[in-house]
C-alpha positions in Angstrom: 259.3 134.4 -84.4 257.6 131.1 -86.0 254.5 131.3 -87.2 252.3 129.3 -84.5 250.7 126.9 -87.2 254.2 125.5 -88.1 255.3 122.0 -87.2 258.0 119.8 -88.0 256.9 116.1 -89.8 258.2 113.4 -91.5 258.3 113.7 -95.3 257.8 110.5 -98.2 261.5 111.4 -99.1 263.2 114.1 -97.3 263.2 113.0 -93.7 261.6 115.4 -92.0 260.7 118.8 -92.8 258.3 121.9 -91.9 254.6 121.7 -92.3 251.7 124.4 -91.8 248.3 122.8 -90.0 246.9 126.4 -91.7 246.7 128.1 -94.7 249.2 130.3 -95.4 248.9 133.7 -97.7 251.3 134.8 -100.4 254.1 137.3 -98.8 253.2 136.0 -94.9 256.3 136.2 -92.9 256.2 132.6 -91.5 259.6 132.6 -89.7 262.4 135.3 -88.9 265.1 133.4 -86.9 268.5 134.2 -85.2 271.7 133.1 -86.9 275.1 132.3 -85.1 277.5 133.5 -87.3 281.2 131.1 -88.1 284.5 132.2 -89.3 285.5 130.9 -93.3 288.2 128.0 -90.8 285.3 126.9 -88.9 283.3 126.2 -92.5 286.2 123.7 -93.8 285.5 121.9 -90.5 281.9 121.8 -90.7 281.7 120.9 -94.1 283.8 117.6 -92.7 280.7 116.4 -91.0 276.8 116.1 -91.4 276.1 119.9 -90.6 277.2 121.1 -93.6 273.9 120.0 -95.1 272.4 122.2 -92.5 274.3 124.9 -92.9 274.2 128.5 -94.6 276.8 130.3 -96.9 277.3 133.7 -95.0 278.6 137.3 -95.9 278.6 139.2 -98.7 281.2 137.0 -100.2 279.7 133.9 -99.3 283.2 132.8 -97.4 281.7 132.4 -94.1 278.6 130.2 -93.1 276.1 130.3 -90.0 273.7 128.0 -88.4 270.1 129.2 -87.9 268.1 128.8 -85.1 264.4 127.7 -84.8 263.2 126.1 -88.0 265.2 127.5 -90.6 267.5 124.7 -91.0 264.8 121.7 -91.7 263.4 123.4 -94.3 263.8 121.1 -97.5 264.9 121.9 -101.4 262.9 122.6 -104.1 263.7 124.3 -107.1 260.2 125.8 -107.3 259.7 126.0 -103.8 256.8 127.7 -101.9 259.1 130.1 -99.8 262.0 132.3 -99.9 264.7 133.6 -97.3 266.0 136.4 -96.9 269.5 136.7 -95.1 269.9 140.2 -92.9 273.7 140.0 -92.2 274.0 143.0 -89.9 271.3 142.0 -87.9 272.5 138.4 -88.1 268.9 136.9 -89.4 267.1 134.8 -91.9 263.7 135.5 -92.8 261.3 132.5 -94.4 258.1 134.6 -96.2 255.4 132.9 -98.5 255.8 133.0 -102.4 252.2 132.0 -102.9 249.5 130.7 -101.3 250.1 127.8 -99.0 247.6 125.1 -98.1 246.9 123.8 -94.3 248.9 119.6 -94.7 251.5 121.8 -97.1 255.3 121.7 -96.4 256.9 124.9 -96.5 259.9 124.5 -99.1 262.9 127.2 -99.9 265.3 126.9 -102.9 269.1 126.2 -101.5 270.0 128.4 -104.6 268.4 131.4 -102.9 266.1 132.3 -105.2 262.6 130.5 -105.1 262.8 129.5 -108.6 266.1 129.1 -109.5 267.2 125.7 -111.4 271.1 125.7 -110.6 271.8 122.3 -109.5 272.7 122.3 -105.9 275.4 120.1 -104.2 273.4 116.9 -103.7 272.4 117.1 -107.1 275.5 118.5 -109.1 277.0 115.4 -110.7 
């Protein structure tokens, strides 16, 4: 399920990313989207090559990773982003809802850290 006002665009910075073309309330479900689920060796190998910055950790102890389907993936970084996910391991899915309000031109952002607001460098910035 993507929410039908979605797109993908070009951003100033980020390549490309996902945009609304509507407003968007706080707590909407905009996206819940099939994972395929990899083993911990197939990680070392995808973290070899570009997909590891599309990647997700996976599992309870973070050991595995998975690739989501539909939009999930081009969502950028922000550490105050504008949505959150929500990983559903037994049912192998990752859910993007609203953290506030949105605005129709907007791009829908998630924290890498898995928490909307939290300021824990991430990879590409960790120096």
């Amino acid at each position: 399920m993507i929410l039908s006002s979605l797109f993908i665009a070009s951003t100033q910075n980020m390549g490309k990313g996902v945009f609304t073309s509507e407003r968007i309330r706080s707590g909407t479900i905009v996206e819940k989207s099939p994972v395929i689920v990899m083993r911990p060796e197939d990680r070392k190998l995808l973290d070899q090559t570009l997909l590891h910055d599309y990647i997700f950790e996976w599992g309870e102890t973070k050991n595995g990773c998975c690739m989501a389907l539909g939009y999930v993936s081009m969502y950028n970084h922000s550490y105050k982003s504008n949505c959150e996910y929500e990983m559903d391991y037994e049912k192998e899915l990752i859910t993007i809802k609203s953290v506030r309000p949105i605005k129709a031109g907007e791009e829908l952002l998630i924290n890498y850290n898995g928490t909307w607001n939290d300021s824990k460098p991430v990879w590409f910035d960790a120096k």
